[in-house]
Structures are given as C-alpha cells and as structure tokens.
N, CA, C and O atoms as a Maestro MAE file, in Angstrom:
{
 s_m_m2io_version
 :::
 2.0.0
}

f_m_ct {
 s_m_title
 :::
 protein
 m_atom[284] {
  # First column is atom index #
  i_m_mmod_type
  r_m_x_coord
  r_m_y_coord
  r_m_z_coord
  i_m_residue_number
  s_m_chain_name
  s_m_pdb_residue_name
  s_m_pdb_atom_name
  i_m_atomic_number
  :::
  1 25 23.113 29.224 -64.841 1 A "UNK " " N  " 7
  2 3 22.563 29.262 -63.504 1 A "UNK " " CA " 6
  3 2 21.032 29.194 -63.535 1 A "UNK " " C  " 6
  4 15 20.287 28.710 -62.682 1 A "UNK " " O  " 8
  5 25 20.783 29.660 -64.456 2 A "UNK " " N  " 7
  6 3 19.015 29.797 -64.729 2 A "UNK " " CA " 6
  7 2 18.695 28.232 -64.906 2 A "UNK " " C  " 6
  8 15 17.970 27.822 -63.999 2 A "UNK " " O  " 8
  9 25 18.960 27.513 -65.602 3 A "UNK " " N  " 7
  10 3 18.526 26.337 -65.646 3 A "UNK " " CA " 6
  11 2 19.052 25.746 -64.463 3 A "UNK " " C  " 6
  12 15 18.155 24.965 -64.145 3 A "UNK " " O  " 8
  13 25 19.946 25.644 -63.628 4 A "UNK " " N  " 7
  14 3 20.187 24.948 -62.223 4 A "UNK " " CA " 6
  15 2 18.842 25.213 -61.308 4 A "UNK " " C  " 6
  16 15 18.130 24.373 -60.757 4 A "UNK " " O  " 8
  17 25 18.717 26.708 -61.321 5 A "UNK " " N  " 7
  18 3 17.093 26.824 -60.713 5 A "UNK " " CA " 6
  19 2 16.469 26.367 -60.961 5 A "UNK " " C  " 6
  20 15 15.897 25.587 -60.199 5 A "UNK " " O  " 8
  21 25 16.018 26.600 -62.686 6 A "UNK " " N  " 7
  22 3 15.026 25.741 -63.004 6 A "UNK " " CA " 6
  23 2 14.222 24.766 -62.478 6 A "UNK " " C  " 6
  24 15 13.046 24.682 -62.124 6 A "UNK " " O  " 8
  25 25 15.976 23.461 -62.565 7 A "UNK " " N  " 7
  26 3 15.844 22.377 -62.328 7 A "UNK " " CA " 6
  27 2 15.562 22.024 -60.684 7 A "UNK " " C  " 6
  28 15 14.712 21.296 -60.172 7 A "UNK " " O  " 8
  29 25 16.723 22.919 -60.032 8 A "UNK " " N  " 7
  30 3 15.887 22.515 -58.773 8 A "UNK " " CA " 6
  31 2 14.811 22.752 -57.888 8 A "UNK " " C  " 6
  32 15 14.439 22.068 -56.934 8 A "UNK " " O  " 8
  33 25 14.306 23.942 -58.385 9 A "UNK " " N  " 7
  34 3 12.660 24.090 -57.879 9 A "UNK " " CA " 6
  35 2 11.610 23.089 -58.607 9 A "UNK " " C  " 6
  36 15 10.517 22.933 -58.062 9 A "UNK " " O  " 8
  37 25 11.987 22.194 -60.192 10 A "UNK " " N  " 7
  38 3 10.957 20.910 -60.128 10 A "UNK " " CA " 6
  39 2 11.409 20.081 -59.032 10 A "UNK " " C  " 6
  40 15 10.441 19.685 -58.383 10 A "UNK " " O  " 8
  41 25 12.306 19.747 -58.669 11 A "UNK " " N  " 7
  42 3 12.973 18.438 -58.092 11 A "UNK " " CA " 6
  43 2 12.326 19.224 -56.359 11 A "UNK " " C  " 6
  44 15 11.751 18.717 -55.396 11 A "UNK " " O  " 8
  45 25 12.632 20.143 -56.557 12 A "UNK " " N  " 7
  46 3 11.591 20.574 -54.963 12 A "UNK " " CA " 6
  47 2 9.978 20.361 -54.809 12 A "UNK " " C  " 6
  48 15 9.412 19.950 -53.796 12 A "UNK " " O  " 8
  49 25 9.364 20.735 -56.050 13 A "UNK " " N  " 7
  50 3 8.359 20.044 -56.517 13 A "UNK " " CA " 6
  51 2 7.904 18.679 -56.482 13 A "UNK " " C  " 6
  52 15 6.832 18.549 -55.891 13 A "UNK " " O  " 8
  53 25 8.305 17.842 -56.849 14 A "UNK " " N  " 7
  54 3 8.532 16.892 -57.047 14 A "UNK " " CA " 6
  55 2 8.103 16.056 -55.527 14 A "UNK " " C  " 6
  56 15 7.162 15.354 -55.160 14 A "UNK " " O  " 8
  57 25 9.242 16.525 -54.975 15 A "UNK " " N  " 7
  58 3 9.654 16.312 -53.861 15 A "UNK " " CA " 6
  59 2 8.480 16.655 -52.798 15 A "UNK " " C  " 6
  60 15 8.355 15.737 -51.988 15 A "UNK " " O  " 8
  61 25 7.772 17.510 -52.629 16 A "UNK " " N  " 7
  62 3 6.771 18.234 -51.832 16 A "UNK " " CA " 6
  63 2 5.496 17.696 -52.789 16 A "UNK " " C  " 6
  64 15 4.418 18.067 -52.326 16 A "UNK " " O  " 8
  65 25 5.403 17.060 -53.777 17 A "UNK " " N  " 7
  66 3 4.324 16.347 -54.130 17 A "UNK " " CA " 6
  67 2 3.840 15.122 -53.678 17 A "UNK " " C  " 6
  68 15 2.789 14.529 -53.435 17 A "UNK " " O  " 8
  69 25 5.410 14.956 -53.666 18 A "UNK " " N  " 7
  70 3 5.641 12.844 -53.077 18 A "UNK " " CA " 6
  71 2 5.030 13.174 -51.555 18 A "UNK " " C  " 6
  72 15 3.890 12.779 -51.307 18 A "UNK " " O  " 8
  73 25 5.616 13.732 -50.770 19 A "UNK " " N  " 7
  74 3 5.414 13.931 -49.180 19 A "UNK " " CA " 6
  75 2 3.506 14.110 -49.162 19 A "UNK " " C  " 6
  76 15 2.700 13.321 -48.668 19 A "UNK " " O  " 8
  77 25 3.335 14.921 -49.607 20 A "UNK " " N  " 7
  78 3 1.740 15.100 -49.348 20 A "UNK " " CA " 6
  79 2 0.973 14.112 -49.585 20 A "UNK " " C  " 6
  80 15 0.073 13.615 -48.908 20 A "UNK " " O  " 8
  81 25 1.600 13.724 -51.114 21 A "UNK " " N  " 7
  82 3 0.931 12.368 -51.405 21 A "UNK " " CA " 6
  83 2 0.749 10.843 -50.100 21 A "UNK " " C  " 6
  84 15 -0.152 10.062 -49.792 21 A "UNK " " O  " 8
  85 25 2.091 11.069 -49.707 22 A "UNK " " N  " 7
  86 3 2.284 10.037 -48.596 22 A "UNK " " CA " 6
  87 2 1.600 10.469 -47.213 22 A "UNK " " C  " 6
  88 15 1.053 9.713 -46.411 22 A "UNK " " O  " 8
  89 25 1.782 12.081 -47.103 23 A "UNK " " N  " 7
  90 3 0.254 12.363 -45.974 23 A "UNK " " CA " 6
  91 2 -0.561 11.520 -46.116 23 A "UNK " " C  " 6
  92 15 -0.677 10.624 -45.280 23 A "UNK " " O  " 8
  93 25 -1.327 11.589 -47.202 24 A "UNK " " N  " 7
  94 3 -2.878 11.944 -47.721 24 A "UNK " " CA " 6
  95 2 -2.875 10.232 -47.119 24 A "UNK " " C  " 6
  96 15 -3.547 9.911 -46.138 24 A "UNK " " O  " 8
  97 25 -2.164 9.421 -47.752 25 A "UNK " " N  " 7
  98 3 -2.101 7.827 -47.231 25 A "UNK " " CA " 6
  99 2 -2.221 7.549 -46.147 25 A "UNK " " C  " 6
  100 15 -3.171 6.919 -45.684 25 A "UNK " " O  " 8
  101 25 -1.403 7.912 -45.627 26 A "UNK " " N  " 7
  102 3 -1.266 7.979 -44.192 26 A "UNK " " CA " 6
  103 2 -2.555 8.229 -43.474 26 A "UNK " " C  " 6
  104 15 -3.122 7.418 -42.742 26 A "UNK " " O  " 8
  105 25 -2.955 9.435 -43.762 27 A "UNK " " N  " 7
  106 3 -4.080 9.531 -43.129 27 A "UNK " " CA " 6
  107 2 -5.466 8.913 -43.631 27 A "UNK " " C  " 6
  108 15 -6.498 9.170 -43.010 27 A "UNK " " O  " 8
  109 25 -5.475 8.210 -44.604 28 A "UNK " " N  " 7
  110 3 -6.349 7.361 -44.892 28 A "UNK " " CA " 6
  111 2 -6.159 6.074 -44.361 28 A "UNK " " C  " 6
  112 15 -7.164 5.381 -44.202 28 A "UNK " " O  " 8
  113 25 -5.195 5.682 -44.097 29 A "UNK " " N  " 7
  114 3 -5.038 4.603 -43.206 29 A "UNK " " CA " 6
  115 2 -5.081 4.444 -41.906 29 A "UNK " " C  " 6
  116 15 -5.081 3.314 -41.417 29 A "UNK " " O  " 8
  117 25 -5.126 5.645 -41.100 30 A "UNK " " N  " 7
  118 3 -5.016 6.578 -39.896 30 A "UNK " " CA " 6
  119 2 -3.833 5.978 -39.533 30 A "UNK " " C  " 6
  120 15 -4.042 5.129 -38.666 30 A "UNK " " O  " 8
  121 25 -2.751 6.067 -39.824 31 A "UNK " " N  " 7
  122 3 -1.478 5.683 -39.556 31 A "UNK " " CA " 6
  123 2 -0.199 6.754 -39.349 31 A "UNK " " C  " 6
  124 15 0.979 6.496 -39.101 31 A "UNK " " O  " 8
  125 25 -1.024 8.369 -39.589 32 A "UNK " " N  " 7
  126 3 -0.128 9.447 -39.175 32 A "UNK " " CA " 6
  127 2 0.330 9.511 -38.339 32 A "UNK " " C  " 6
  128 15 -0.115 8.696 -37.531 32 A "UNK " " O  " 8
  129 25 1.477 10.390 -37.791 33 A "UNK " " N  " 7
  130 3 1.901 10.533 -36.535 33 A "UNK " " CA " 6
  131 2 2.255 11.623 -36.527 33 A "UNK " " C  " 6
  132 15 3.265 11.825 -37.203 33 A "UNK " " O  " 8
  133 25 1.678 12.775 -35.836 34 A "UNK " " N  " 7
  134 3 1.864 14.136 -35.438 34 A "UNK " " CA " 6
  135 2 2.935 14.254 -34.510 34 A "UNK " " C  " 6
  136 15 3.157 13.397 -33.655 34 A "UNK " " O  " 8
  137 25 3.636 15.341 -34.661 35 A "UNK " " N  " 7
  138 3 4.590 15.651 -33.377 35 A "UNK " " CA " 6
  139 2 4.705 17.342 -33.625 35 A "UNK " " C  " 6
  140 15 4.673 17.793 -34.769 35 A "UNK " " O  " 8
  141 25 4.818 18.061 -32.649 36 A "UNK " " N  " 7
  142 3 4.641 19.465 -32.389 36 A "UNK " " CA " 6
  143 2 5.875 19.940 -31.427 36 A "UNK " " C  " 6
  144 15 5.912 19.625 -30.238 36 A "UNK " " O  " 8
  145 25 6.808 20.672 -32.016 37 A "UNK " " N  " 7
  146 3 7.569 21.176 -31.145 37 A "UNK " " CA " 6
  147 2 7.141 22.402 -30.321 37 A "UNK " " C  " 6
  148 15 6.241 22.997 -30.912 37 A "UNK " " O  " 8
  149 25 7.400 22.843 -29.434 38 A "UNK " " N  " 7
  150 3 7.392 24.621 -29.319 38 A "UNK " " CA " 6
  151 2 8.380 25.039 -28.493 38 A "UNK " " C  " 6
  152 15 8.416 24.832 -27.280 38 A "UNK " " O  " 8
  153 25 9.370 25.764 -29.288 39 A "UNK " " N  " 7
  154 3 10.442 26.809 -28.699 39 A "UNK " " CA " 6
  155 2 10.222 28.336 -28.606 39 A "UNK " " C  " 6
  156 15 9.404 29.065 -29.168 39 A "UNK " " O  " 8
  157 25 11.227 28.597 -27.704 40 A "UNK " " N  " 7
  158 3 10.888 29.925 -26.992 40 A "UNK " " CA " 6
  159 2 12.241 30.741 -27.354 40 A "UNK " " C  " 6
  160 15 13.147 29.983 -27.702 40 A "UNK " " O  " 8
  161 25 12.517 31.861 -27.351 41 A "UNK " " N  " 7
  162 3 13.886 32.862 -27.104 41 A "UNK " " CA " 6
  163 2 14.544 32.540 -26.182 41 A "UNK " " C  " 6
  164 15 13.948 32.165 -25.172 41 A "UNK " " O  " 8
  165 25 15.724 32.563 -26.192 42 A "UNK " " N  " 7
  166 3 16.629 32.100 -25.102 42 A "UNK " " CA " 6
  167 2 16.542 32.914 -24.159 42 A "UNK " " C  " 6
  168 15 16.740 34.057 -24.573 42 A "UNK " " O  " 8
  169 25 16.267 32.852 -22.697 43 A "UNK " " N  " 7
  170 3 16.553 33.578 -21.458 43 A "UNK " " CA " 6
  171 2 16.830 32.463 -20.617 43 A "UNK " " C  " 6
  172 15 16.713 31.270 -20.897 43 A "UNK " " O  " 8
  173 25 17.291 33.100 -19.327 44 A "UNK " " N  " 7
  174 3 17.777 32.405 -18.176 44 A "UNK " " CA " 6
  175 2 16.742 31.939 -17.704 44 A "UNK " " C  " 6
  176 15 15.674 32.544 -17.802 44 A "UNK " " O  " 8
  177 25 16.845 30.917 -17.174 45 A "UNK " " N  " 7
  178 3 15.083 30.085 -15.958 45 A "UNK " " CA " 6
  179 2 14.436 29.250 -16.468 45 A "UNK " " C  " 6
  180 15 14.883 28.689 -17.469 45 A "UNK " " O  " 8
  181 25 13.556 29.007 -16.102 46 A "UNK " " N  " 7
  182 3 12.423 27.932 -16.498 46 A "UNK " " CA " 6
  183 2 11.660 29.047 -17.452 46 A "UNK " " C  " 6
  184 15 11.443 30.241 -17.243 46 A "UNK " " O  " 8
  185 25 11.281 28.055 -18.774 47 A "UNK " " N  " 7
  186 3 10.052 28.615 -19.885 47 A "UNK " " CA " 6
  187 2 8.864 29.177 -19.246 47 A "UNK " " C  " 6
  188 15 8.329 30.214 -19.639 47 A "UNK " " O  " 8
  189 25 8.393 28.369 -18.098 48 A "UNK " " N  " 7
  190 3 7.072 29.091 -17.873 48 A "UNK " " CA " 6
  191 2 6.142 27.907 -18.469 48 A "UNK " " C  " 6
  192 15 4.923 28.051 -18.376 48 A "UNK " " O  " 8
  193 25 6.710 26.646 -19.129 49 A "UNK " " N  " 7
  194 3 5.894 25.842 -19.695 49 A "UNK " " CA " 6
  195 2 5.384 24.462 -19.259 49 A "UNK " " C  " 6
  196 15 6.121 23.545 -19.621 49 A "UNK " " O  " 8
  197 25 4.559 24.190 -18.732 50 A "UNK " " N  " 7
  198 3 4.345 22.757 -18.331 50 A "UNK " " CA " 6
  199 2 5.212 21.678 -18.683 50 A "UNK " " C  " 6
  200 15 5.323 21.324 -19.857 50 A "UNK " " O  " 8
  201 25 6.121 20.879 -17.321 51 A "UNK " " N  " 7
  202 3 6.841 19.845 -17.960 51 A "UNK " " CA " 6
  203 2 6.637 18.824 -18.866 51 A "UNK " " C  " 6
  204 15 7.598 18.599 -19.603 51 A "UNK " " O  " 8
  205 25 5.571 18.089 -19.028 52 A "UNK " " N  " 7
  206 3 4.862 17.156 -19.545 52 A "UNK " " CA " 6
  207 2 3.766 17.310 -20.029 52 A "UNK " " C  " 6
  208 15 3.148 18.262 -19.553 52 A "UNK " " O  " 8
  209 25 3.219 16.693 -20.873 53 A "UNK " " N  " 7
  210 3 1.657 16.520 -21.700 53 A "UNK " " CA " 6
  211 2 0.892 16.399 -20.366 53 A "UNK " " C  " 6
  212 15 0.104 17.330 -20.204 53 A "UNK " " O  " 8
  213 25 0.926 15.368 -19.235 54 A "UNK " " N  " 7
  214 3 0.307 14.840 -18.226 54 A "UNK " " CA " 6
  215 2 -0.555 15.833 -17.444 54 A "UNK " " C  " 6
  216 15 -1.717 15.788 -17.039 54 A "UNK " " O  " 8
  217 25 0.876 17.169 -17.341 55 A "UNK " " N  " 7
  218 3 0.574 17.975 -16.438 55 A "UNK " " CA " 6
  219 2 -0.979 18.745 -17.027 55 A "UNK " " C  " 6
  220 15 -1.848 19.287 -16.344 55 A "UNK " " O  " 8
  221 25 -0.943 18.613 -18.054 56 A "UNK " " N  " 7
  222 3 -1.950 20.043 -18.372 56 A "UNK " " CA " 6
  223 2 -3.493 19.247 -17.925 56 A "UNK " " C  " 6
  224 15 -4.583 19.790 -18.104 56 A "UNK " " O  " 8
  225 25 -3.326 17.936 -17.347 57 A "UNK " " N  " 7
  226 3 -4.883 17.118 -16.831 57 A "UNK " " CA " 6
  227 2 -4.917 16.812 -15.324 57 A "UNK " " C  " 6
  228 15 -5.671 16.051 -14.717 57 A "UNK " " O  " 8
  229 25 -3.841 17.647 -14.833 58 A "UNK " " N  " 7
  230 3 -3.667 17.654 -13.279 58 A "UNK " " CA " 6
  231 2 -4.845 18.618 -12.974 58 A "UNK " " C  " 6
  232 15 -4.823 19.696 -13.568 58 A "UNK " " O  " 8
  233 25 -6.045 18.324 -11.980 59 A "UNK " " N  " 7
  234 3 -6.962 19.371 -11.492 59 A "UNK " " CA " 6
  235 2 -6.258 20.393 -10.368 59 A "UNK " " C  " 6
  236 15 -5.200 20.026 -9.855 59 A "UNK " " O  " 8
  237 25 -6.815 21.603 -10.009 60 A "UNK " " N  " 7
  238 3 -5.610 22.674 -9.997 60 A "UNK " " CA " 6
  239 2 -5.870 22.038 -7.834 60 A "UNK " " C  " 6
  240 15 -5.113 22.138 -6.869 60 A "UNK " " O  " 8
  241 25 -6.829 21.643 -7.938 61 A "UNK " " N  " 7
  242 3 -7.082 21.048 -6.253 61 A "UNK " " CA " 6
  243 2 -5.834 19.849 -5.796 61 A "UNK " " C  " 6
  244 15 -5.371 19.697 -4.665 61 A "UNK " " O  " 8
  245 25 -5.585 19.316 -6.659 62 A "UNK " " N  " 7
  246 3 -4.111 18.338 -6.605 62 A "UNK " " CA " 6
  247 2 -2.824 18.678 -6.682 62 A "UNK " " C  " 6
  248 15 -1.892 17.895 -6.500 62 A "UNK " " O  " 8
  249 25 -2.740 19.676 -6.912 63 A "UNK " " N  " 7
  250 3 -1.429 19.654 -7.538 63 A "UNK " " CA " 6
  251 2 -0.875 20.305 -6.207 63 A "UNK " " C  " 6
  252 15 -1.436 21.268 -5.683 63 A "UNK " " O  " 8
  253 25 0.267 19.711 -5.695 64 A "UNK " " N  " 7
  254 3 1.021 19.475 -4.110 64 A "UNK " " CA " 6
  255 2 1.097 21.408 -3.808 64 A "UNK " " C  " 6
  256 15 1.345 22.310 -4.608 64 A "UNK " " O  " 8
  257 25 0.781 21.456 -2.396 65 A "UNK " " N  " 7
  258 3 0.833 22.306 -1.899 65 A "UNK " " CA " 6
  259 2 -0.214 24.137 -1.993 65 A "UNK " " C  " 6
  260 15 -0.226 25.320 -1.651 65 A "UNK " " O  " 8
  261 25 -1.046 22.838 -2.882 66 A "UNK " " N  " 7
  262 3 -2.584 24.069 -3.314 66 A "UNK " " CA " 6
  263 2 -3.491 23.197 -2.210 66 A "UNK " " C  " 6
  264 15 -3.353 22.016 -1.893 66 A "UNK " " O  " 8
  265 25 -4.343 24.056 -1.792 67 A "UNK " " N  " 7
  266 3 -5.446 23.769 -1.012 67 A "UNK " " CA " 6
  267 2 -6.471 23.488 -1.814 67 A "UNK " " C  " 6
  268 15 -6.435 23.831 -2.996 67 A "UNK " " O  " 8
  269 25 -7.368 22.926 -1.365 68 A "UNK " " N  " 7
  270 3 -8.579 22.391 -2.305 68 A "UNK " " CA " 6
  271 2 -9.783 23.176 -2.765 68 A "UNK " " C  " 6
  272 15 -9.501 23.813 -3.780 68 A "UNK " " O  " 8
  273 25 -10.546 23.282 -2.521 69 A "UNK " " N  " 7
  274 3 -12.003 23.783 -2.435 69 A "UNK " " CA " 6
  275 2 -12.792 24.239 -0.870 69 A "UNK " " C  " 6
  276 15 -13.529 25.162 -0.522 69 A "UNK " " O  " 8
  277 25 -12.049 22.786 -0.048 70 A "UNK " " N  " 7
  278 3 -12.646 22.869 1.202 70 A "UNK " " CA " 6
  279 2 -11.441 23.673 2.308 70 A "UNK " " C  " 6
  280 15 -11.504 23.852 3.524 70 A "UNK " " O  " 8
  281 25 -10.831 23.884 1.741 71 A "UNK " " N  " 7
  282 3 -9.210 24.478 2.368 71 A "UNK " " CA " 6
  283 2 -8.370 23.316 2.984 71 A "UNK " " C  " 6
  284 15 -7.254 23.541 3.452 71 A "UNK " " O  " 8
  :::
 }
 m_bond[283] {
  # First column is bond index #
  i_m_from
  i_m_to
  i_m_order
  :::
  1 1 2 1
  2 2 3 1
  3 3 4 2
  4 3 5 1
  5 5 6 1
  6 6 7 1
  7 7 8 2
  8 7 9 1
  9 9 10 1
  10 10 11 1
  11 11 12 2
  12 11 13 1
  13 13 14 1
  14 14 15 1
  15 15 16 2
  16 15 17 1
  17 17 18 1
  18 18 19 1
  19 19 20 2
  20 19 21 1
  21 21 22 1
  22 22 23 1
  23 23 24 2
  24 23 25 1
  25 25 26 1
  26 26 27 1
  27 27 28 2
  28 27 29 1
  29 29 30 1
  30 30 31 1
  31 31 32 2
  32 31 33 1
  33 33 34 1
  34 34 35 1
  35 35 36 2
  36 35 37 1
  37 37 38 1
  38 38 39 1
  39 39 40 2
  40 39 41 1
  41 41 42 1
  42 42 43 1
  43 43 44 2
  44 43 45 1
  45 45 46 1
  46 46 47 1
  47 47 48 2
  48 47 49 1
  49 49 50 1
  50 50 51 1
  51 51 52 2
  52 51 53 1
  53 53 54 1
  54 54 55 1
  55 55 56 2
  56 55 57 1
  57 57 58 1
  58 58 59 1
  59 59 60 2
  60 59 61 1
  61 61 62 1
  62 62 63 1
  63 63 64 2
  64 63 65 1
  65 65 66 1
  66 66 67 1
  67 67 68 2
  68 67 69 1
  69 69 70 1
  70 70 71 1
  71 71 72 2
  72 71 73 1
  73 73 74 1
  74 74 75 1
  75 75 76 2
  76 75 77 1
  77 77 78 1
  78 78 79 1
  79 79 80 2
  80 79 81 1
  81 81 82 1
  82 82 83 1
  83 83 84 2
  84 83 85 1
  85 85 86 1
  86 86 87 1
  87 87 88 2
  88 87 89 1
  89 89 90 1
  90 90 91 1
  91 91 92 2
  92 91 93 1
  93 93 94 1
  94 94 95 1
  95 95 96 2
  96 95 97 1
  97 97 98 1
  98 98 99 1
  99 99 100 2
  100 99 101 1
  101 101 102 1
  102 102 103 1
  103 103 104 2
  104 103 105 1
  105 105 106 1
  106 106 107 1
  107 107 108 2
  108 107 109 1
  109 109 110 1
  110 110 111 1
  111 111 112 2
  112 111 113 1
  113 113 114 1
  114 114 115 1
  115 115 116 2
  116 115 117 1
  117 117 118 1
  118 118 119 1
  119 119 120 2
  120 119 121 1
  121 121 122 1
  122 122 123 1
  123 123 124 2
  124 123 125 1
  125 125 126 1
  126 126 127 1
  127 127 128 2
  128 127 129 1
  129 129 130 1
  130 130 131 1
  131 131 132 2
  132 131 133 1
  133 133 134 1
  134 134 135 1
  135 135 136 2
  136 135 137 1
  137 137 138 1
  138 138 139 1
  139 139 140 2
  140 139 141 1
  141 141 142 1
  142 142 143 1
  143 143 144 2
  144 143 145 1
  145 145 146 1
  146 146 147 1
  147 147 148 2
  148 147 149 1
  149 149 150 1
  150 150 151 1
  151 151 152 2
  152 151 153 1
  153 153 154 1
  154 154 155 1
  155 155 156 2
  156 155 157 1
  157 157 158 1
  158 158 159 1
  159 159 160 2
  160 159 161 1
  161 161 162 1
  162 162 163 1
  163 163 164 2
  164 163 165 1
  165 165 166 1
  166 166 167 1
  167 167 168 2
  168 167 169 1
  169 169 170 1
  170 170 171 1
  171 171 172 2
  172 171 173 1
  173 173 174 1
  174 174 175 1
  175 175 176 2
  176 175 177 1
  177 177 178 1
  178 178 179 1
  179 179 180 2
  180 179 181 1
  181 181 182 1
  182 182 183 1
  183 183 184 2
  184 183 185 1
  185 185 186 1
  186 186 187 1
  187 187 188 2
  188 187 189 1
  189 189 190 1
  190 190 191 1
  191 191 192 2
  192 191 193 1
  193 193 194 1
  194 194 195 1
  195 195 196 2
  196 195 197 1
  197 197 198 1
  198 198 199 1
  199 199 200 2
  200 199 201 1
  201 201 202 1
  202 202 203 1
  203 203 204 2
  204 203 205 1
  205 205 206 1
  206 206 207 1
  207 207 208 2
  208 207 209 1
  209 209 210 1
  210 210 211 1
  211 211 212 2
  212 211 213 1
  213 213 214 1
  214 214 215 1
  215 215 216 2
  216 215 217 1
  217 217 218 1
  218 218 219 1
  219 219 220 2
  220 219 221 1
  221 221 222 1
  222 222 223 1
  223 223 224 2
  224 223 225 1
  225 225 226 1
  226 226 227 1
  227 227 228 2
  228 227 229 1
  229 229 230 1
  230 230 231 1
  231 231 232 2
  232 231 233 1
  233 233 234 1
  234 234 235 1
  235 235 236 2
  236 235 237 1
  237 237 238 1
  238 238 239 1
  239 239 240 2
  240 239 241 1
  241 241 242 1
  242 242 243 1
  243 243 244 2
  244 243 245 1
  245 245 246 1
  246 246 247 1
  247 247 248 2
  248 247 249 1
  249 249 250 1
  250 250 251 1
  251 251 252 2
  252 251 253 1
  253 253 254 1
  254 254 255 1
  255 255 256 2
  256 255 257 1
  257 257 258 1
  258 258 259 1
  259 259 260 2
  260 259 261 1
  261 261 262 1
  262 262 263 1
  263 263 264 2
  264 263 265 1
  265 265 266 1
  266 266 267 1
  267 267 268 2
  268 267 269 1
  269 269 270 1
  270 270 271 1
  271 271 272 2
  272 271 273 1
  273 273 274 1
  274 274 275 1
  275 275 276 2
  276 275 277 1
  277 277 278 1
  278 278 279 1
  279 279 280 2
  280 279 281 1
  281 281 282 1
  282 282 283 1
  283 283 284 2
  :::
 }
}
C-alpha cells in the first residue's frame, strides 16, 4: 500500500505541474479564461445576490421604482 501512495502522490505531482505549467502559457499568451463560482448554504428564497454581472453597473437612480436624486 505504501508504494501505491507513493506512486500516486508523484502522478498527482506530475499532474499539478503540467496544469500550472499550461497556466503560466496561457497567461503569457493572454489566452486565460477565468471563471468564479460562488455558492451559498442551502435556505429557502432568493440568495440575496445580484442576478447578473450587468446588474452590479446599474446606477442605484435607475434601477425601476427608486426615485432619483431629484425625487
């Protein structure tokens, strides 16, 4: 069993060498692509989280049923 470990923490190695390596490319080519999840604990309702990327560049004077500045 000791050598099964061994072996598969190089091959995890290995493995997590190749990937970074292919970062590092990537981003020298600027050809990365980021993606970001974010989850929450399960409860009942809405997260509380903005539906879309879009929303968070809505000014707070637009957004339907807020009054403006001038009322």
């Amino acid at each position: 069993m000791a050598n099964y470990d061994a072996a598969v923490d190089v091959v995890k190695t290995r493995m997590w060498l190749a990937y970074l390596g292919g970062c590092s490319i990537a981003f020298e080519r600027n050809t990365a692509r980021l993606f970001q999840t974010v989850s929450t604990h399960k409860r009942r309702g809405p997260s509380g989280l903005l539906p879309t990327r879009a929303d968070l560049y809505v000014p707070k004077s637009v957004e339907p049923g807020v009054c403006g500045p001038d009322g």
